[in-house]
C-alpha positions in Angstrom: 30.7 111.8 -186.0 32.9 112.5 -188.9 35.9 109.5 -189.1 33.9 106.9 -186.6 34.3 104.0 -188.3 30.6 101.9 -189.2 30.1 98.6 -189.6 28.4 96.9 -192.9 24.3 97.5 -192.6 21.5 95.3 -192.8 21.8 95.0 -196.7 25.4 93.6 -195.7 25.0 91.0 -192.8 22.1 90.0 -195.3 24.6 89.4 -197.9 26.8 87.5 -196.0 24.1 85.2 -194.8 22.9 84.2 -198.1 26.0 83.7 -199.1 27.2 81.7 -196.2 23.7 79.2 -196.7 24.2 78.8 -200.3 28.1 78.2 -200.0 27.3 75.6 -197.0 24.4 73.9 -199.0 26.6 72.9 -202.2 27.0 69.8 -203.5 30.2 67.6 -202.3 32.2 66.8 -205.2 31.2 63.2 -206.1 33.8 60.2 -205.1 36.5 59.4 -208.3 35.1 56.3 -209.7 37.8 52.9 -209.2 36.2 51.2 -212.5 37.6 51.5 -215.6 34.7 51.3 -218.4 35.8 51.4 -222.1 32.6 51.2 -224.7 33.4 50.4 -228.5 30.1 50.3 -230.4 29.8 49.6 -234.9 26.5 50.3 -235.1 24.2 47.9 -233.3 27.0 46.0 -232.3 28.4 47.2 -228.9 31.6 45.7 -226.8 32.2 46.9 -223.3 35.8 46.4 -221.1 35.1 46.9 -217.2 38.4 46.6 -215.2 38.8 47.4 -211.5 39.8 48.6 -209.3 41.9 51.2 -211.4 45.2 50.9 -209.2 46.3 49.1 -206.7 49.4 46.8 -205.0 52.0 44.3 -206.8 50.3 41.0 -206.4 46.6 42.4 -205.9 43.8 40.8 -208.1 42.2 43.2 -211.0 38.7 42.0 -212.3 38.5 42.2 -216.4 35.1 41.4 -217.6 34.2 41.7 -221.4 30.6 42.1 -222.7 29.6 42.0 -226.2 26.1 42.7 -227.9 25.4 41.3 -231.4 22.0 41.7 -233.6 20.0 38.6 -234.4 21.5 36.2 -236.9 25.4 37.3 -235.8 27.9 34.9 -233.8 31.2 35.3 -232.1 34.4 34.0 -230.8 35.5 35.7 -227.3 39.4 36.6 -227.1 42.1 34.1 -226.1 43.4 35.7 -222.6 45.6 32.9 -221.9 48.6 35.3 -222.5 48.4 38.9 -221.5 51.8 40.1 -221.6 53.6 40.9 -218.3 50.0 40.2 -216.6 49.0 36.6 -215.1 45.9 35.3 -216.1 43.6 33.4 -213.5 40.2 32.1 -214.0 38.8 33.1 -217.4 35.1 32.1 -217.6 33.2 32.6 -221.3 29.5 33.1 -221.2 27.0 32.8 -223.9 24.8 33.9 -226.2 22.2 35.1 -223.6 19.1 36.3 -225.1 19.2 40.2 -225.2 17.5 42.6 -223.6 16.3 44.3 -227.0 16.6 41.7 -229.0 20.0 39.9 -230.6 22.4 37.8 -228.6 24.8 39.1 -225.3 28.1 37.5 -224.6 30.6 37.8 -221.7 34.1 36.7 -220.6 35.6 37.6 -217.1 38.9 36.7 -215.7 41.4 37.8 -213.0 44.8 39.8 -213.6 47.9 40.1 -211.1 50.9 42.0 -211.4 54.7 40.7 -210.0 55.8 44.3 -211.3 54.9 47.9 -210.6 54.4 51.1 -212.6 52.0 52.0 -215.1 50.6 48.3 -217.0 48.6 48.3 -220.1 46.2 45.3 -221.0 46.6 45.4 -224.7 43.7 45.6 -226.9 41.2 42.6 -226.7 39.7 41.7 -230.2 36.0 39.8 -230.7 35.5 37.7 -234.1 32.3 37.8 -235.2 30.4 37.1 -237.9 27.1 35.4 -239.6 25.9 32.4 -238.6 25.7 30.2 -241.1 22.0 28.8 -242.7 23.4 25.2 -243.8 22.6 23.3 -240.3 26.1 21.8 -239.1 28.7 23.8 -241.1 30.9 26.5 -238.7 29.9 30.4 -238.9 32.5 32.6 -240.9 34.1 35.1 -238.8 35.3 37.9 -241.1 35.0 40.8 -238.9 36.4 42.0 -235.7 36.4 44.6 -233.0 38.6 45.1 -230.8 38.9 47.4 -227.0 41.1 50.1 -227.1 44.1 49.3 -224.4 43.7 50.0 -220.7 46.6 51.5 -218.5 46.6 50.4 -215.0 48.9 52.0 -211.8 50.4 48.7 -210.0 52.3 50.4 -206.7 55.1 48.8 -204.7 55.5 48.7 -201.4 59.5 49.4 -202.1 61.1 52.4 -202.3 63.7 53.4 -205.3 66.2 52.2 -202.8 64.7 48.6 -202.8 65.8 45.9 -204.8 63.7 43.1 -205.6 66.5 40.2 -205.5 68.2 41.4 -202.6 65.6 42.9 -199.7 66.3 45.0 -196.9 66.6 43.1 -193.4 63.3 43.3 -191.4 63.7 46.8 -189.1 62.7 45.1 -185.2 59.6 46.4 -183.7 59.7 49.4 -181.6 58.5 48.8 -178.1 57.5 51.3 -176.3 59.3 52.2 -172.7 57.7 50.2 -170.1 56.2 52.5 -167.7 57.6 52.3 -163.7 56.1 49.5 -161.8 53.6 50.3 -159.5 52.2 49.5 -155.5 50.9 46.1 -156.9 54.3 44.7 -158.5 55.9 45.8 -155.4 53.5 43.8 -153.4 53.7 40.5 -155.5 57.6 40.4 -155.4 57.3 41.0 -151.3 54.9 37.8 -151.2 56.8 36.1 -153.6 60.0 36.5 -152.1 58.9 35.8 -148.3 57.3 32.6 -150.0 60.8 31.5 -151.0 62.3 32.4 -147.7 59.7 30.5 -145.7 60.2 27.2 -148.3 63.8 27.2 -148.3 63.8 27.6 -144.4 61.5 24.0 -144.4 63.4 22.4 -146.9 66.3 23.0 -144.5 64.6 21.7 -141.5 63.2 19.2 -144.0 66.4 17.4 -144.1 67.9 18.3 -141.4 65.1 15.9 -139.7 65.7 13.4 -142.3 69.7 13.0 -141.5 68.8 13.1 -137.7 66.0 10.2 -138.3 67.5 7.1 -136.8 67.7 4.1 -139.5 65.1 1.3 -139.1 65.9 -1.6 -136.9 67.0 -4.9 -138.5 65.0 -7.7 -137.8 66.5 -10.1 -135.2 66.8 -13.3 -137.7 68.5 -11.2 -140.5 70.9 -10.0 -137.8 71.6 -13.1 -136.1 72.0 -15.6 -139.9 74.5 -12.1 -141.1 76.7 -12.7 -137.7 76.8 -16.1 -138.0 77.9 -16.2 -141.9 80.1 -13.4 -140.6 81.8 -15.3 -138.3 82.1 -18.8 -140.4 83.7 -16.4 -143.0 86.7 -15.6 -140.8 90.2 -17.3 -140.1 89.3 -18.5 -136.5 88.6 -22.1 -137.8 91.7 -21.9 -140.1 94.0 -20.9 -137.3 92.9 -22.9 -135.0 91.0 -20.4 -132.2 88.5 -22.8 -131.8 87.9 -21.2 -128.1 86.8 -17.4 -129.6 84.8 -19.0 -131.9 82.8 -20.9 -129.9 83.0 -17.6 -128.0 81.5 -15.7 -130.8 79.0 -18.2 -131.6 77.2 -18.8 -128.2 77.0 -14.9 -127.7 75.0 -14.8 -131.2 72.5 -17.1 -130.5 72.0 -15.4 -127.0 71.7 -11.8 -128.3 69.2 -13.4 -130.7 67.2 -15.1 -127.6 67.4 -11.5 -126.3 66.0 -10.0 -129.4 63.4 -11.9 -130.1 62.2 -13.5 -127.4 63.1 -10.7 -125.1 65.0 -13.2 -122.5 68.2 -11.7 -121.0 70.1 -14.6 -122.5 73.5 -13.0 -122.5 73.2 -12.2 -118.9 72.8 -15.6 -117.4 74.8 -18.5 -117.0 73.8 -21.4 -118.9 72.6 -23.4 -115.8 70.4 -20.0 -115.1 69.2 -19.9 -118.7 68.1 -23.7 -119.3 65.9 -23.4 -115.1 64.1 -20.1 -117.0 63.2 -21.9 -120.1 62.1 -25.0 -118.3 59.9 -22.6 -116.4 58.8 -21.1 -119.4 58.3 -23.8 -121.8 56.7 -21.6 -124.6 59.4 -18.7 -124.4 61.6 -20.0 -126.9 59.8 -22.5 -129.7 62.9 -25.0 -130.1 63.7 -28.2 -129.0 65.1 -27.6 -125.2 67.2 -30.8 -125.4 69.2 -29.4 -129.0 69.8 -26.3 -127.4 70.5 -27.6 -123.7 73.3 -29.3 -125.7 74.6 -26.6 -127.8 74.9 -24.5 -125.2 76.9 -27.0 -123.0 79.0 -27.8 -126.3 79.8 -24.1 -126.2 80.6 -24.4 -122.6 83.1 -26.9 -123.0 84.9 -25.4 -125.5 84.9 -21.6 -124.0 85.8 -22.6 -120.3 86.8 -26.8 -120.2 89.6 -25.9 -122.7 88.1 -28.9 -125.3 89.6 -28.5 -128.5 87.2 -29.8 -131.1 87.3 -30.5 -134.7 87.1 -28.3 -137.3 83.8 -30.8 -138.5 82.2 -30.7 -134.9 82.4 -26.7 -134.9 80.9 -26.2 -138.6 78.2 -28.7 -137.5 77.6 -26.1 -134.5 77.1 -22.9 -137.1 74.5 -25.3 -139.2 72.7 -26.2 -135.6 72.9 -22.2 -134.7 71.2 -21.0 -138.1 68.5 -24.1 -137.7 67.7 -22.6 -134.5 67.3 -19.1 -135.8 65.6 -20.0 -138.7 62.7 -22.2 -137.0 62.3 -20.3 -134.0 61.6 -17.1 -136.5 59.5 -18.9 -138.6 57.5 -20.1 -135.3 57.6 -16.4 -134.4 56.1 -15.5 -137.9 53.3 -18.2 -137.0 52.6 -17.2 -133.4 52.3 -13.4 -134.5 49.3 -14.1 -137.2 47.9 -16.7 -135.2 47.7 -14.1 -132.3 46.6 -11.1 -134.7 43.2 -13.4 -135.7 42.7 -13.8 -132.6 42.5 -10.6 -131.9 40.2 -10.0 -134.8 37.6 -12.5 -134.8 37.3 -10.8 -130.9 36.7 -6.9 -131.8 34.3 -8.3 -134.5 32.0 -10.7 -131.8 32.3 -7.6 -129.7 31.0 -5.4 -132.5 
């Protein structure tokens, strides 16, 4: 139909294809080189500069290498590179003469450049001596000729901006850390745990020591009791002021209480009379002399209820008899205890 509009025919799509294979089949474009080679040749004579990489950052190491070719019966004297300019020189090596490939002599120097600057950096010209060796054996070559590589512009970037200055830097920007995200079921969890872990430990701690202030303070051993009354009571003013009846008091009810303690006898509870029948019924109650303390005791009697007053001599002589008795009856105690406990040993092992 007159005005439809058609669509390219097979001559077309053809086109297109060939086109599209032969535009999808070319070459990439090959990678810039990052070496910098520079070639100076006099005839056979050839010198070669290789520097790379071609740019790079203040501070970064640039390889130089230097390689010279000479005919047979020619000599030569590499470049001093100990001063480059603006450029700092590290490691220089010199090499040679190498046999040649086709004949003659090769040579070769390499070092290492860095840069403290940026911008655009040249490494001025480099210039060999050579010349011919000489025939007389010992006497040095005369190096009349030179040739020298042409200079070789290198791009040293900064890391700072035109903004930057070199002797006064810009503070160090903090690191950006990103927004934690909201916690989830499990931190949730974990503080629940940890926080009834507390409770319960804080609620034992209290009970802890609430136990330990309630806990009842250890008994005190009969003999330190009874030798702490008696230096108690020889400490007073009793003696001084003449109460020689309380003392004597005091003193007898000590050395009772102590009979009670140790020896478990209700010595505070009985008269004297009633006291001196049990011991002579029980002869191995208390281990003391029964005639020494038959008369202490009756000495305290006297005092306490026959209103004898006594000298200050005769009732620090009773303290001293008072502490003898403690002392040896608790050190017959100690004895009896041990003596008793092997006993008891030496019978569980003949039973085993």
């Amino acid at each position: 139909m007159r005005g439809e509009r058609r669509g390219p025919g097979w001559p077309g799509w053809a086109a297109v294809l060939v086109t599209a294979a032969f535009g999808g089949c070319r070459r990439a474009e090959p990678p810039a080189p990052t070496t910098i080679v520079q070639k100076v040749e006099r005839g056979p004579i050839r010198l070669v500069i290789e520097v790379s990489p071609k740019q790079g950052w203040v501070g970064d190491p640039f390889a130089v290498t230097l390689r010279l070719h000479l005919p047979e019966g020619l000599t030569a004297k590499m470049p001093d590179v100990s001063s480059l300019g603006a450029w700092l020189v590290e490691d220089p090596r010199v090499g040679g003469p190498y046999p040649g490939t086709a004949g003659g002599s090769d040579w070769e120097e390499s070092f290492t450049l860095r840069s403290l600057s940026s911008g655009r950096i040249e490494i001025p010209a480099l210039t060999v001596r050579y010349g011919r060796r000489s025939s007389q054996s010992g006497s040095e070559a005369t190096l009349d000729h030179d040739l020298s590589t042409p200079a070789v512009a290198l791009e040293v970037r900064s890391a700072l901006s035109s903004q930057d200055s070199v002797l006064q830097p810009r503070d160090i920007a903090p690191p950006l850390v990103p927004r934690a995200p909201p916690p989830g079921p499990l931190f949730w969890a974990t503080l629940a745990l940890v926080v009834v872990g507390l409770a319960a430990l804080g609620w034992w701690f209290v009970r802890w020591s609430r136990g330990r202030r309630q806990r009842p303070a250890p008994p005190i051993p009969p003999v330190v009791w009874a030798l702490r009354a008696l230096a108690e009571l020889e400490a007073g003013d009793l003696l001084e002021r003449g109460a020689f009846r309380p003392f004597y008091y005091g003193l007898s009810e000590i050395v009772r209480s102590y009979i009670e303690r140790q020896f478990g006898l209700a010595a505070p509870e009985m008269t004297t009379e009633e006291f001196l029948r049990t011991l002579a019924q029980r002869r191995h109650a208390v281990p003391f002399d029964a005639g020494r303390l038959r008369d202490f005791l009756t000495a305290c009697d006297l005092v306490k209820y026959a209103a004898y007053a006594p000298r200050v001599e005769d009732a620090r002589a009773a303290v001293r008899t008072a502490r003898a008795f403690v002392d040896s009856t608790a050190s017959a105690a100690e004895q009896s205890c041990r003596e008793t406990a092997s006993r008891v040993s030496v019978s569980a092992e003949d039973a085993a």
